[in-house]
mmCIF entry with sequence, helices, sheets and N, C-alpha, C, O atoms, coordinates in Angstrom:
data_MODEL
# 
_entry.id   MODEL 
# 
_entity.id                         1 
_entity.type                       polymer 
_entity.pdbx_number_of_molecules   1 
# 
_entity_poly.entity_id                      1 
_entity_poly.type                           'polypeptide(L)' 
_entity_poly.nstd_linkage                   no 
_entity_poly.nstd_monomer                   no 
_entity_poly.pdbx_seq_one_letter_code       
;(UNK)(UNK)(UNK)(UNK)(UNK)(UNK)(UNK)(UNK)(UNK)(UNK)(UNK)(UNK)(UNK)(UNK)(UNK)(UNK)
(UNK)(UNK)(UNK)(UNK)(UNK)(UNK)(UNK)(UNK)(UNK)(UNK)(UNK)(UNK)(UNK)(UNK)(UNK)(UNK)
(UNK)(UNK)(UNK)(UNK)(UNK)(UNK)(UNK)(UNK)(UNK)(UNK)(UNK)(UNK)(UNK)(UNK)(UNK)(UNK)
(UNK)(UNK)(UNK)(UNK)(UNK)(UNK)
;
_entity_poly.pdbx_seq_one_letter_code_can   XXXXXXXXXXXXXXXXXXXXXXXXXXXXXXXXXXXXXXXXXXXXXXXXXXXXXX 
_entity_poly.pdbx_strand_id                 A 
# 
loop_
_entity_poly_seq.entity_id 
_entity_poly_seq.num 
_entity_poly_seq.mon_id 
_entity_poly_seq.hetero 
1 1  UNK n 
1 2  UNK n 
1 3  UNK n 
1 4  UNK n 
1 5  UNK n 
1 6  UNK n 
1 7  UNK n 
1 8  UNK n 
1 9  UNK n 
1 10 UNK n 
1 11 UNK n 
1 12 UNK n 
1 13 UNK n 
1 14 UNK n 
1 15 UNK n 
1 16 UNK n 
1 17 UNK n 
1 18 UNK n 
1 19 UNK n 
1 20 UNK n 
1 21 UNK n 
1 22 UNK n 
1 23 UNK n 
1 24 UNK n 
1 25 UNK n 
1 26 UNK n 
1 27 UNK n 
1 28 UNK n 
1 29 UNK n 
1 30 UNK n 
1 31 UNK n 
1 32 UNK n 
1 33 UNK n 
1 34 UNK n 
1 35 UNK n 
1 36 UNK n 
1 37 UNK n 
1 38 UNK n 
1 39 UNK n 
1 40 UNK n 
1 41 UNK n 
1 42 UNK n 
1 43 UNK n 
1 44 UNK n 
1 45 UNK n 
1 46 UNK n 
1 47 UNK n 
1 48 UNK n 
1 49 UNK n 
1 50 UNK n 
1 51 UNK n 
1 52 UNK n 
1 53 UNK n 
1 54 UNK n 
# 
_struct_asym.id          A 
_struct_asym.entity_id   1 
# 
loop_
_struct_conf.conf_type_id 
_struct_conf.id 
_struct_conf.pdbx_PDB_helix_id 
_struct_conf.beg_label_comp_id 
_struct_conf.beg_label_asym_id 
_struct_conf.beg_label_seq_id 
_struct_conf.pdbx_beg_PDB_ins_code 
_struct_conf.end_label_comp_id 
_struct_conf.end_label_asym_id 
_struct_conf.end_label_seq_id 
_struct_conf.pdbx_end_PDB_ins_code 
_struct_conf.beg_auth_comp_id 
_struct_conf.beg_auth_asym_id 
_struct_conf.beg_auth_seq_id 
_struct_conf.end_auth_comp_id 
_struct_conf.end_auth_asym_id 
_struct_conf.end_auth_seq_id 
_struct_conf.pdbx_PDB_helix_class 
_struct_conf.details 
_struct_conf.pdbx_PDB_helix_length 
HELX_P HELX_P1 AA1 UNK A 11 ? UNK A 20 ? UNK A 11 UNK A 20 1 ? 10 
HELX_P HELX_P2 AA2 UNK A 26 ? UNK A 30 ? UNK A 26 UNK A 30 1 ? 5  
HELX_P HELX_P3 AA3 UNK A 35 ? UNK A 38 ? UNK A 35 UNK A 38 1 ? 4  
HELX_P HELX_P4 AA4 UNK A 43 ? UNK A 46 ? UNK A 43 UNK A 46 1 ? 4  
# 
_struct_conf_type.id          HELX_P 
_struct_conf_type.criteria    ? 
_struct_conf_type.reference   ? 
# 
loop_
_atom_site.group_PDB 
_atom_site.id 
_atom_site.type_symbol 
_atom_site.label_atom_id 
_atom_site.label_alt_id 
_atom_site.label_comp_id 
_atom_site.label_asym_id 
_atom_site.label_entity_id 
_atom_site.label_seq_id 
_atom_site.pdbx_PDB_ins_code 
_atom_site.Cartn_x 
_atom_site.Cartn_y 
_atom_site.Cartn_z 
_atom_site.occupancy 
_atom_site.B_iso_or_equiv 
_atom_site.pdbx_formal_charge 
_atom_site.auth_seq_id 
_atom_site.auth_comp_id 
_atom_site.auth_asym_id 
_atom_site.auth_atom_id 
_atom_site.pdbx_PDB_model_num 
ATOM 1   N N  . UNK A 1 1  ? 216.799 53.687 -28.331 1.00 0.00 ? 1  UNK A N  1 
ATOM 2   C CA . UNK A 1 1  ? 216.818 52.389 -27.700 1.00 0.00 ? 1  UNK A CA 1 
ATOM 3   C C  . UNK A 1 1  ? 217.647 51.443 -28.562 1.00 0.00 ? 1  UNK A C  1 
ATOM 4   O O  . UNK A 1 1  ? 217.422 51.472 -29.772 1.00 0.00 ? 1  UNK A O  1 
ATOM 5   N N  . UNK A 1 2  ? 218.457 50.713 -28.156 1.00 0.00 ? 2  UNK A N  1 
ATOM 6   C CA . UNK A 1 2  ? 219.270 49.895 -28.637 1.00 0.00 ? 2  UNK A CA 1 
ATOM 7   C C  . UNK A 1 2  ? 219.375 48.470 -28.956 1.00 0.00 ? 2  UNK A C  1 
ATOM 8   O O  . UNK A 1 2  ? 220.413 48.132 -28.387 1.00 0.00 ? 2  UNK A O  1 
ATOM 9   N N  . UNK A 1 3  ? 219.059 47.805 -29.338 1.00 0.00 ? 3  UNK A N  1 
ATOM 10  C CA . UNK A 1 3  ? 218.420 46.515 -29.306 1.00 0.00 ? 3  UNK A CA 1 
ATOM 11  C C  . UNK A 1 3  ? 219.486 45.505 -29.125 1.00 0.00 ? 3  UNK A C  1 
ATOM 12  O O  . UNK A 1 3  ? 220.268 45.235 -30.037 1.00 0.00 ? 3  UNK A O  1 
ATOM 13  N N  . UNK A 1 4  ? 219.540 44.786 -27.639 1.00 0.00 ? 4  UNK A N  1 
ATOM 14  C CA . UNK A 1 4  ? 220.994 43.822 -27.636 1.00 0.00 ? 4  UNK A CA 1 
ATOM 15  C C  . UNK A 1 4  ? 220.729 42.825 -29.021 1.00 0.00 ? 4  UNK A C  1 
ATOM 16  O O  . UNK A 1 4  ? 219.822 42.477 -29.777 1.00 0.00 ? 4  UNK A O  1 
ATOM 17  N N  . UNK A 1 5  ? 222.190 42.633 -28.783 1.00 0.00 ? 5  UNK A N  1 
ATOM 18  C CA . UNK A 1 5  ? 222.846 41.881 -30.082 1.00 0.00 ? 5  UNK A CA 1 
ATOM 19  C C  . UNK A 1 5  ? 222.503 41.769 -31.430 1.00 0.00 ? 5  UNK A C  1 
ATOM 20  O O  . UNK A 1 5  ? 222.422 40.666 -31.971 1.00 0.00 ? 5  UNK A O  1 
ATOM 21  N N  . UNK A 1 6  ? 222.329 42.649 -31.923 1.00 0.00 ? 6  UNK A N  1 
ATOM 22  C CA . UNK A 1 6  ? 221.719 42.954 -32.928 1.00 0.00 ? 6  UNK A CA 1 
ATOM 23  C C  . UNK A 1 6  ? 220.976 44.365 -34.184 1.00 0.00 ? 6  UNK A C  1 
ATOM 24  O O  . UNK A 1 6  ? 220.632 45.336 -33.509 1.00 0.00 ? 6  UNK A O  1 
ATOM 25  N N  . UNK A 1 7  ? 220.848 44.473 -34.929 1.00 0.00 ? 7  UNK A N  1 
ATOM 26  C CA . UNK A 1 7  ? 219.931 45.459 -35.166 1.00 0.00 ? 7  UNK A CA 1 
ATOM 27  C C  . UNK A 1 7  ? 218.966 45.449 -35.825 1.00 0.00 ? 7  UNK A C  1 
ATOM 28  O O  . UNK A 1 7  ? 218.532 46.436 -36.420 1.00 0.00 ? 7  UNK A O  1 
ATOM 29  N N  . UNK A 1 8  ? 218.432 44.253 -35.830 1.00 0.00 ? 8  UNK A N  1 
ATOM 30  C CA . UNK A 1 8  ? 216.901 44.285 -36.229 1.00 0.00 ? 8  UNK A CA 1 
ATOM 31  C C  . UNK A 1 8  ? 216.176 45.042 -35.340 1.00 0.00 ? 8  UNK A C  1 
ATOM 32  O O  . UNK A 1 8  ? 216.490 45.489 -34.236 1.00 0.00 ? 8  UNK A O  1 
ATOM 33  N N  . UNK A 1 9  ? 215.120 45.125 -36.004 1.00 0.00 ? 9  UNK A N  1 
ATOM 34  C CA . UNK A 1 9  ? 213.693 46.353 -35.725 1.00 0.00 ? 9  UNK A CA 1 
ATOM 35  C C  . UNK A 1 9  ? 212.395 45.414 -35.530 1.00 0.00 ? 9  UNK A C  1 
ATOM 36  O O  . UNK A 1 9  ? 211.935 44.738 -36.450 1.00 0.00 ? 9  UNK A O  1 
ATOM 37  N N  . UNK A 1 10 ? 211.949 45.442 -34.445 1.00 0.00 ? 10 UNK A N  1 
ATOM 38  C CA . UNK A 1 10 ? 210.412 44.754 -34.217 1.00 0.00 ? 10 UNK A CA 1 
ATOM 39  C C  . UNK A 1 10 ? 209.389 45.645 -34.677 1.00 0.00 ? 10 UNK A C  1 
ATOM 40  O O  . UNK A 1 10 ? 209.409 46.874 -34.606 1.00 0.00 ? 10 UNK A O  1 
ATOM 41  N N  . UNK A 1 11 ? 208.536 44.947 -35.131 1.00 0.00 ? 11 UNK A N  1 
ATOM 42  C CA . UNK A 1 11 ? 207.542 45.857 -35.303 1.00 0.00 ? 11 UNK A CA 1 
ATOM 43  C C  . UNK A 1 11 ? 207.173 47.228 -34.283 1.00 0.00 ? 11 UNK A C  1 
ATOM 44  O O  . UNK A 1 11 ? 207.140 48.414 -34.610 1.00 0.00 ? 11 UNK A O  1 
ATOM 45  N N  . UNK A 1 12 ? 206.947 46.689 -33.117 1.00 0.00 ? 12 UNK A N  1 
ATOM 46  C CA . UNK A 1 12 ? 206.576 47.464 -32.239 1.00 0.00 ? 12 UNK A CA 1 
ATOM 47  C C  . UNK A 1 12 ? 207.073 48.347 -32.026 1.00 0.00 ? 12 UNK A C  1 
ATOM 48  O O  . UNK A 1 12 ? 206.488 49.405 -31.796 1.00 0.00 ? 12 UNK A O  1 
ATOM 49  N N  . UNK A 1 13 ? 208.092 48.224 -32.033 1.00 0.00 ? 13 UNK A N  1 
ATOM 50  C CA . UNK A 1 13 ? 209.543 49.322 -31.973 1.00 0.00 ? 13 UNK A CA 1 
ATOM 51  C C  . UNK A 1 13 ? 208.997 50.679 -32.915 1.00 0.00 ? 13 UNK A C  1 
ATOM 52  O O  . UNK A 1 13 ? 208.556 51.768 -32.548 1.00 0.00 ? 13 UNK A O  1 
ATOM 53  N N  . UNK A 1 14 ? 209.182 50.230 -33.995 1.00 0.00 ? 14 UNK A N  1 
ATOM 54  C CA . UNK A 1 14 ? 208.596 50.994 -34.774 1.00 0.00 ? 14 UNK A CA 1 
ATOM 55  C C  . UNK A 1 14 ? 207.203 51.449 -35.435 1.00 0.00 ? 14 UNK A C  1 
ATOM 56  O O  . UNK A 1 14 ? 207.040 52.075 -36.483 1.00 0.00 ? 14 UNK A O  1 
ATOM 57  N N  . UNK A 1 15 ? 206.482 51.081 -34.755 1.00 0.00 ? 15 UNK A N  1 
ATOM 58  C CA . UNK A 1 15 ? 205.036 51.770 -34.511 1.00 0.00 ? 15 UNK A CA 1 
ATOM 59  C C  . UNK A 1 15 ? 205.572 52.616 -33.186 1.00 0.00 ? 15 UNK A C  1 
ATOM 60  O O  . UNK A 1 15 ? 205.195 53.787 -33.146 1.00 0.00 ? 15 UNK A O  1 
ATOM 61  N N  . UNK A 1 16 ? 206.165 52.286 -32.419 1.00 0.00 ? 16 UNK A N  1 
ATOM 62  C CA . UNK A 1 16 ? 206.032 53.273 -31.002 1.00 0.00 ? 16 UNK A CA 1 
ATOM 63  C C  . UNK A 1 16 ? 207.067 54.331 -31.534 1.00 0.00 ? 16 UNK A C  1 
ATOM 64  O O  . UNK A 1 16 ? 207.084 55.349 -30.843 1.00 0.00 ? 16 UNK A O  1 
ATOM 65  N N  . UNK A 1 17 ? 208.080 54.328 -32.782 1.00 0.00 ? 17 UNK A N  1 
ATOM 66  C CA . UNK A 1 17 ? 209.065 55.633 -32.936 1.00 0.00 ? 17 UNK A CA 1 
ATOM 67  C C  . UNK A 1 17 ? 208.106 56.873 -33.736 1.00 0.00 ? 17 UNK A C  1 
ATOM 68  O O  . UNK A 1 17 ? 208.120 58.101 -33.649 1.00 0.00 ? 17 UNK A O  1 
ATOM 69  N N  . UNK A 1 18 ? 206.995 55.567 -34.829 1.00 0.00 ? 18 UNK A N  1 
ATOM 70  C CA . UNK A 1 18 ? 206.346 56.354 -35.402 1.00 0.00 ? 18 UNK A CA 1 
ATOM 71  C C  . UNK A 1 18 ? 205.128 57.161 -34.861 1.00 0.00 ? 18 UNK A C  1 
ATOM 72  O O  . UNK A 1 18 ? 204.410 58.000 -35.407 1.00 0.00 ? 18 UNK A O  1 
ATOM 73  N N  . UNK A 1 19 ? 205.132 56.710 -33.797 1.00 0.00 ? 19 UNK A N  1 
ATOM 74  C CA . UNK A 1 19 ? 203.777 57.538 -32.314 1.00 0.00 ? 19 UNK A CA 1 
ATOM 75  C C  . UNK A 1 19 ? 204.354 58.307 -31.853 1.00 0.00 ? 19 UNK A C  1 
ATOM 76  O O  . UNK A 1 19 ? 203.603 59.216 -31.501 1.00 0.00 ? 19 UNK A O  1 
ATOM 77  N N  . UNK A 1 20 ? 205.276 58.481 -31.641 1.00 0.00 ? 20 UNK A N  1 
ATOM 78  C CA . UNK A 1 20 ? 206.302 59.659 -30.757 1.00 0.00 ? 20 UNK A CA 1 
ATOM 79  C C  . UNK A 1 20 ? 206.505 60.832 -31.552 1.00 0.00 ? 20 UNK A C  1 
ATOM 80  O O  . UNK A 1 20 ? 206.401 62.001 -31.179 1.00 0.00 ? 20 UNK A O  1 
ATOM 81  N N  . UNK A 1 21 ? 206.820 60.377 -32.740 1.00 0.00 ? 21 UNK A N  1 
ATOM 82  C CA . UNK A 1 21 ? 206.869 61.423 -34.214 1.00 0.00 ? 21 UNK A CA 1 
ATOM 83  C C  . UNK A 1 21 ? 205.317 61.960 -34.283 1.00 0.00 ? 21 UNK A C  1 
ATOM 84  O O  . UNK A 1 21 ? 204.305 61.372 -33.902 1.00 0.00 ? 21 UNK A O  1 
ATOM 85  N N  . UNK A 1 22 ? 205.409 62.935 -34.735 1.00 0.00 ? 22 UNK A N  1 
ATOM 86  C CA . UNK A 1 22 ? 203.831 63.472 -35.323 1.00 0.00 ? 22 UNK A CA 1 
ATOM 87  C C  . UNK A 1 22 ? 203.637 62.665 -36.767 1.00 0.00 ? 22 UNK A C  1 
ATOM 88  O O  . UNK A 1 22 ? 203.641 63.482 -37.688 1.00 0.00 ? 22 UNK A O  1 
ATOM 89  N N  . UNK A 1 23 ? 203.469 61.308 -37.224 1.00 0.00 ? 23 UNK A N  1 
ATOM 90  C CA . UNK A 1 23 ? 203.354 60.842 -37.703 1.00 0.00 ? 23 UNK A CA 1 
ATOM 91  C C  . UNK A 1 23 ? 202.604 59.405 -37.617 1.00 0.00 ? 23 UNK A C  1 
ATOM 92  O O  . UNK A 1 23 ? 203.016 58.254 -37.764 1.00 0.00 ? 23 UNK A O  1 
ATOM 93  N N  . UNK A 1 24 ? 200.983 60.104 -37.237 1.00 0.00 ? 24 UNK A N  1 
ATOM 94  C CA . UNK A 1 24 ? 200.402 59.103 -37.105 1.00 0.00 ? 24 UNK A CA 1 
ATOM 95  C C  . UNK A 1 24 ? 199.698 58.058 -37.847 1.00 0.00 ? 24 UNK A C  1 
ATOM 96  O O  . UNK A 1 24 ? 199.296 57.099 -37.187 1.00 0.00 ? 24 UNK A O  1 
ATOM 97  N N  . UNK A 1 25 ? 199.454 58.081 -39.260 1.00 0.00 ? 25 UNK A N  1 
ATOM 98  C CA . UNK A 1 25 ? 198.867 58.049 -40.536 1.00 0.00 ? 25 UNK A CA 1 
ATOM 99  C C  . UNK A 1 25 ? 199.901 56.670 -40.609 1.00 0.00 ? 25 UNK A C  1 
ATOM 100 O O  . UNK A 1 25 ? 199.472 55.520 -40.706 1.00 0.00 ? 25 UNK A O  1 
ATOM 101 N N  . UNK A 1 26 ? 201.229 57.010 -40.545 1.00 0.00 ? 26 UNK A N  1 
ATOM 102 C CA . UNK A 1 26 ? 202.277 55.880 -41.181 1.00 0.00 ? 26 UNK A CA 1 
ATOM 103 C C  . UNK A 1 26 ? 202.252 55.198 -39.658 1.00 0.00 ? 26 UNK A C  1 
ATOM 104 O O  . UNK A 1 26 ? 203.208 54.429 -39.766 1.00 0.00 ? 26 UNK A O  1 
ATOM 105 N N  . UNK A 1 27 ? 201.847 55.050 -38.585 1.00 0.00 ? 27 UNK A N  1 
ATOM 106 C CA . UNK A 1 27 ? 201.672 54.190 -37.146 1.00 0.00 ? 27 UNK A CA 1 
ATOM 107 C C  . UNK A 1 27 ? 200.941 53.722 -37.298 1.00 0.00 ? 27 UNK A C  1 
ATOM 108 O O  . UNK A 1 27 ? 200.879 52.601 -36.793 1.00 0.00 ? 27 UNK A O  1 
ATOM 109 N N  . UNK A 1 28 ? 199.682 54.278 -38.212 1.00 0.00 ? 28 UNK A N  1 
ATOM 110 C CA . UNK A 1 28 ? 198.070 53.717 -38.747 1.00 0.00 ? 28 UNK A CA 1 
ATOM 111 C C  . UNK A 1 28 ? 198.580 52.375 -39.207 1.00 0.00 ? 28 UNK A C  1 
ATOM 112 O O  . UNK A 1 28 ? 198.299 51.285 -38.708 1.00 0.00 ? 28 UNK A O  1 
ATOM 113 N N  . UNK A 1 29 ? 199.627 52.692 -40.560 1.00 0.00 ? 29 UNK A N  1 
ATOM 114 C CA . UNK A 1 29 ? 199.670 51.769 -41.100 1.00 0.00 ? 29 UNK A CA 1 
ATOM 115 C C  . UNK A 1 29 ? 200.186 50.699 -41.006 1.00 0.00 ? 29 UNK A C  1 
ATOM 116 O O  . UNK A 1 29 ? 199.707 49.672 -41.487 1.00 0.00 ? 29 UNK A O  1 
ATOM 117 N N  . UNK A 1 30 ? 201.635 50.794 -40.138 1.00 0.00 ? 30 UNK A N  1 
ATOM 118 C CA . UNK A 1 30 ? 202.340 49.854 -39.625 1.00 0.00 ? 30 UNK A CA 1 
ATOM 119 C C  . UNK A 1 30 ? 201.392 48.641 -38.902 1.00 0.00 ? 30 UNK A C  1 
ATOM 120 O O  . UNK A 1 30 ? 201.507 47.424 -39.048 1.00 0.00 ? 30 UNK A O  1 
ATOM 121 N N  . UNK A 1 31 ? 200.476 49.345 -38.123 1.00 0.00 ? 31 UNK A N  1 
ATOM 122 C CA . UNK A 1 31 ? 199.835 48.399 -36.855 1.00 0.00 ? 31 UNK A CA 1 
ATOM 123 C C  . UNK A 1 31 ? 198.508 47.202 -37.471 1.00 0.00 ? 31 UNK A C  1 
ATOM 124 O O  . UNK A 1 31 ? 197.979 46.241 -36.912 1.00 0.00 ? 31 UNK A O  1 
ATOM 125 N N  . UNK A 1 32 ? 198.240 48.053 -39.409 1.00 0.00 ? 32 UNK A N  1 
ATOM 126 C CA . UNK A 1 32 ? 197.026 47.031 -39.768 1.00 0.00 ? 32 UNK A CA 1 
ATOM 127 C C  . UNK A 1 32 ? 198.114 46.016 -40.348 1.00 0.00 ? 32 UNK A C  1 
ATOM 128 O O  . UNK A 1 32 ? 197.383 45.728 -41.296 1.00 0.00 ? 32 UNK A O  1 
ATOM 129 N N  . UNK A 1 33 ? 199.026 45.383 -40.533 1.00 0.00 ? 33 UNK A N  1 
ATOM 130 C CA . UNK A 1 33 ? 199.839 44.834 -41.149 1.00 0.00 ? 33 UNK A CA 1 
ATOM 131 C C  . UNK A 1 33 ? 200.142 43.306 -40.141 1.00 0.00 ? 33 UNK A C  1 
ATOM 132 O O  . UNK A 1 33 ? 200.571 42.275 -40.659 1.00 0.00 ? 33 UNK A O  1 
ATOM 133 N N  . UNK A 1 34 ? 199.869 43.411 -38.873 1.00 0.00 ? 34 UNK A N  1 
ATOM 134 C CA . UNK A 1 34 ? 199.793 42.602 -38.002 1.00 0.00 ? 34 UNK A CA 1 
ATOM 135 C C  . UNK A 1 34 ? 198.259 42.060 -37.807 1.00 0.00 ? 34 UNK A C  1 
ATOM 136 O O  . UNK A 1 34 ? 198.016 40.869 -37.611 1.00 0.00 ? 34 UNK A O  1 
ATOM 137 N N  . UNK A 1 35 ? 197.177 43.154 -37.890 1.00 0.00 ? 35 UNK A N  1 
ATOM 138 C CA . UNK A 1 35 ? 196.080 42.878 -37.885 1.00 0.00 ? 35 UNK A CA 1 
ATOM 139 C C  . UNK A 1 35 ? 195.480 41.703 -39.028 1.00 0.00 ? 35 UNK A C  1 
ATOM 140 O O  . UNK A 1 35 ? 194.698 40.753 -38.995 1.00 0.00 ? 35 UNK A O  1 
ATOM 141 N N  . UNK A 1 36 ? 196.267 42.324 -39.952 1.00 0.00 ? 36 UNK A N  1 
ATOM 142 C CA . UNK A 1 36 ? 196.057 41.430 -41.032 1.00 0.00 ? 36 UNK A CA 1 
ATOM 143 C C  . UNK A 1 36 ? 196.411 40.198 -41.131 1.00 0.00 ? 36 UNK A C  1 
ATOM 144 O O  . UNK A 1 36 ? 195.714 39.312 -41.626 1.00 0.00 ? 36 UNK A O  1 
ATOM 145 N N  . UNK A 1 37 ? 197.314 40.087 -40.750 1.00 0.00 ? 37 UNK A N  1 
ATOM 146 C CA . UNK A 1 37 ? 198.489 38.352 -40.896 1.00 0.00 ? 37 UNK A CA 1 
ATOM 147 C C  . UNK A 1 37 ? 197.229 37.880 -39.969 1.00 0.00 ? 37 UNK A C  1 
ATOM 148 O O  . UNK A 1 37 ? 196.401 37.111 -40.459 1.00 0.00 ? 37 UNK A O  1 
ATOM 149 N N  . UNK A 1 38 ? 197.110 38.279 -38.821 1.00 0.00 ? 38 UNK A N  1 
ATOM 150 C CA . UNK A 1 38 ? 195.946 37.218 -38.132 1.00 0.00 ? 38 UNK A CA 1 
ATOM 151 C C  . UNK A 1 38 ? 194.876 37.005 -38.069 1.00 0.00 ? 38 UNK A C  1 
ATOM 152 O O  . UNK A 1 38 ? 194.316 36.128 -37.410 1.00 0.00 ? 38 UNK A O  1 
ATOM 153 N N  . UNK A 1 39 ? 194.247 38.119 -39.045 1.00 0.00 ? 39 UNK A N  1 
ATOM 154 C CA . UNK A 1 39 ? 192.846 37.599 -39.616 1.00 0.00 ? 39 UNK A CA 1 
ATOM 155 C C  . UNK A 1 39 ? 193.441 36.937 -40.853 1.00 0.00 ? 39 UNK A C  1 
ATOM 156 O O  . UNK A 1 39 ? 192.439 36.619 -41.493 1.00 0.00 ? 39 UNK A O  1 
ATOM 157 N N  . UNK A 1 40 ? 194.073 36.709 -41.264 1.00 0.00 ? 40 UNK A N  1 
ATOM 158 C CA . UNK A 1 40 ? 194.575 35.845 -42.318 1.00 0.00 ? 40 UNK A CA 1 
ATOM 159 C C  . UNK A 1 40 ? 194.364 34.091 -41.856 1.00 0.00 ? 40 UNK A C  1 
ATOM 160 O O  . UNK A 1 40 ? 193.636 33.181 -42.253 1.00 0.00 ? 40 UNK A O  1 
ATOM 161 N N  . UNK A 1 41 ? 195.232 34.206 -41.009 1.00 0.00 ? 41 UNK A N  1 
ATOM 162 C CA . UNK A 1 41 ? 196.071 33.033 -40.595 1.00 0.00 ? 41 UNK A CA 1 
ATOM 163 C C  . UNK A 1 41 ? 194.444 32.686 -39.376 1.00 0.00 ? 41 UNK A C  1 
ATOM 164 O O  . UNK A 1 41 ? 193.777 31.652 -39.410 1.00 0.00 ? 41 UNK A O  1 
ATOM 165 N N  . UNK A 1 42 ? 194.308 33.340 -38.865 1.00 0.00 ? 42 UNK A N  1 
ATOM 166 C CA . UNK A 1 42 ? 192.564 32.899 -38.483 1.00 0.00 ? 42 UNK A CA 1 
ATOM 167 C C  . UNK A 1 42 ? 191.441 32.304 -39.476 1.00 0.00 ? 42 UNK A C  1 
ATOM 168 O O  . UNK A 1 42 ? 190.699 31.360 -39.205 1.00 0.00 ? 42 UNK A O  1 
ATOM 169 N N  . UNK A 1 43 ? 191.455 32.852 -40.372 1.00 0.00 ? 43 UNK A N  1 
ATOM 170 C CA . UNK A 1 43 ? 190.759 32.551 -41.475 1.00 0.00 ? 43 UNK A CA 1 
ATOM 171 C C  . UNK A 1 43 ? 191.035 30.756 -41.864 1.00 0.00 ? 43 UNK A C  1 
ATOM 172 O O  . UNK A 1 43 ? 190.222 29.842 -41.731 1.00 0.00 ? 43 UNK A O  1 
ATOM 173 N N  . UNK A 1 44 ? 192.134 30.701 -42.256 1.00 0.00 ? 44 UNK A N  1 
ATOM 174 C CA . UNK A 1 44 ? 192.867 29.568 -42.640 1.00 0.00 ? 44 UNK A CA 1 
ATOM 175 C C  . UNK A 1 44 ? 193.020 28.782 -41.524 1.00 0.00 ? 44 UNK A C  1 
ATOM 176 O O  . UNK A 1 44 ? 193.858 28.013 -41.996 1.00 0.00 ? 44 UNK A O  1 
ATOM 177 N N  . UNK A 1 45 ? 192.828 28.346 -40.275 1.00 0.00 ? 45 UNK A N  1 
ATOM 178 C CA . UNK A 1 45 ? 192.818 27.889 -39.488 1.00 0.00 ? 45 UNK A CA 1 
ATOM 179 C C  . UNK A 1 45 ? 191.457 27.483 -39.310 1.00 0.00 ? 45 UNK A C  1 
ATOM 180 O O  . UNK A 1 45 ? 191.306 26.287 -39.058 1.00 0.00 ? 45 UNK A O  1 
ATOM 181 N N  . UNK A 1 46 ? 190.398 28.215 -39.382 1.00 0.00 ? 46 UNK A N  1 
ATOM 182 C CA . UNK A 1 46 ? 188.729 28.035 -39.657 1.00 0.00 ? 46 UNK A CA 1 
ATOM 183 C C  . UNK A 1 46 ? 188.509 27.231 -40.649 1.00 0.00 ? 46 UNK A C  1 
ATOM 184 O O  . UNK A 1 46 ? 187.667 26.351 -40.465 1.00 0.00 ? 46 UNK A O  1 
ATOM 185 N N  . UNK A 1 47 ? 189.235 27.317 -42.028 1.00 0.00 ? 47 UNK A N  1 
ATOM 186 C CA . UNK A 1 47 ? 189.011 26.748 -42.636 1.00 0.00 ? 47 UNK A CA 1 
ATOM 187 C C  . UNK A 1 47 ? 189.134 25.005 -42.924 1.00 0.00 ? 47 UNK A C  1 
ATOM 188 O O  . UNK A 1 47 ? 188.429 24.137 -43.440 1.00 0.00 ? 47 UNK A O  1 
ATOM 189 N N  . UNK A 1 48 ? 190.513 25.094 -42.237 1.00 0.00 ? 48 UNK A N  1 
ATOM 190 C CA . UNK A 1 48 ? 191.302 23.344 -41.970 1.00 0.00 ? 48 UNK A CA 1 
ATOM 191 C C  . UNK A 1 48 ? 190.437 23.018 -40.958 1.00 0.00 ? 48 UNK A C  1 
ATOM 192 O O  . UNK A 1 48 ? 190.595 21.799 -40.887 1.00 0.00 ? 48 UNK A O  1 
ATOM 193 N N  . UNK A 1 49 ? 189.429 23.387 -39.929 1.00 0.00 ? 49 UNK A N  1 
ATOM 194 C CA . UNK A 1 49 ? 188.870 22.928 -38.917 1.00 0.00 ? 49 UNK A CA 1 
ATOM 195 C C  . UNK A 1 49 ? 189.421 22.984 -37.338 1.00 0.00 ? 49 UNK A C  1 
ATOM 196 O O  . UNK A 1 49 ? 188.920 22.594 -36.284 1.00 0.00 ? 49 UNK A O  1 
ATOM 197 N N  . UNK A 1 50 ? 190.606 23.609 -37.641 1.00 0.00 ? 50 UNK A N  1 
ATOM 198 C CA . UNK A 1 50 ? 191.069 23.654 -36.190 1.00 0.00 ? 50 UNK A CA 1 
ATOM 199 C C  . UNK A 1 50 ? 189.974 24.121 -34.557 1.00 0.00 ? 50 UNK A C  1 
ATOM 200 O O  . UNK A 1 50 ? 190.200 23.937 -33.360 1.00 0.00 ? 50 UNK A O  1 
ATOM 201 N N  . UNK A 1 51 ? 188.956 24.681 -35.198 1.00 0.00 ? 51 UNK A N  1 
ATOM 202 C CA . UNK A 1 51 ? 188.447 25.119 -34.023 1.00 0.00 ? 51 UNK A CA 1 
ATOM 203 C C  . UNK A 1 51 ? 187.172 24.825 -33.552 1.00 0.00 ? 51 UNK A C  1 
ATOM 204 O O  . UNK A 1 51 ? 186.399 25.494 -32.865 1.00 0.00 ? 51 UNK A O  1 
ATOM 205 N N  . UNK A 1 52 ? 187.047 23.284 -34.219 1.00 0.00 ? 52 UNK A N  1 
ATOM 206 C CA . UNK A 1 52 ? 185.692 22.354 -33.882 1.00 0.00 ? 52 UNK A CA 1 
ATOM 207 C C  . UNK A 1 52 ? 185.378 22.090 -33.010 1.00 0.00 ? 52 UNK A C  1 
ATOM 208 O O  . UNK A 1 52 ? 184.196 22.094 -32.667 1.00 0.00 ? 52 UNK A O  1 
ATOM 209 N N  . UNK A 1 53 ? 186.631 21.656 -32.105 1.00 0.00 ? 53 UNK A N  1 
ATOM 210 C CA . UNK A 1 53 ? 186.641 21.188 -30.935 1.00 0.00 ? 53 UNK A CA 1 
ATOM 211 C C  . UNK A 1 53 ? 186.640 22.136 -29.664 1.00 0.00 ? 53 UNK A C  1 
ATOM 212 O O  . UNK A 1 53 ? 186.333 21.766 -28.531 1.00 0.00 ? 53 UNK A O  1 
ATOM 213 N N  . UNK A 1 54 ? 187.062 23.523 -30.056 1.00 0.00 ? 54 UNK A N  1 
ATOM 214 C CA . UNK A 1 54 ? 186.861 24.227 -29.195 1.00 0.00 ? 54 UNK A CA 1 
ATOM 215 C C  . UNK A 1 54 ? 184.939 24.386 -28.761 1.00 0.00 ? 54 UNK A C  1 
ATOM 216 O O  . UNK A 1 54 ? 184.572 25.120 -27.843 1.00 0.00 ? 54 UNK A O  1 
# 
């Protein structure tokens, strides 16, 4: 797959080359790396109060 204008790599991209491969261990890992940033960035958002009002 070719990515217009460009050749950066999305994540996704590459969790789905590494699922296709018998290489599921390194797809494992790719996919907690996103998981993480947003329990991160959730965390820190809890913390400033953003979600009082919800």
């Amino acid at each position: 797959m070719k990515i217009v204008g460009g050749t950066a790599q999305m994540i996704g991209n590459i969790i789905e080359r590494a699922l296709l491969a018998p290489n599921q261990p390194l797809a494992a890992a790719f996919t907690l790396w996103p998981i993480g940033i947003m329990v991160v960035y959730l965390s820190i958002m809890g913390r400033l109060g953003a979600f009082r009002n919800l």
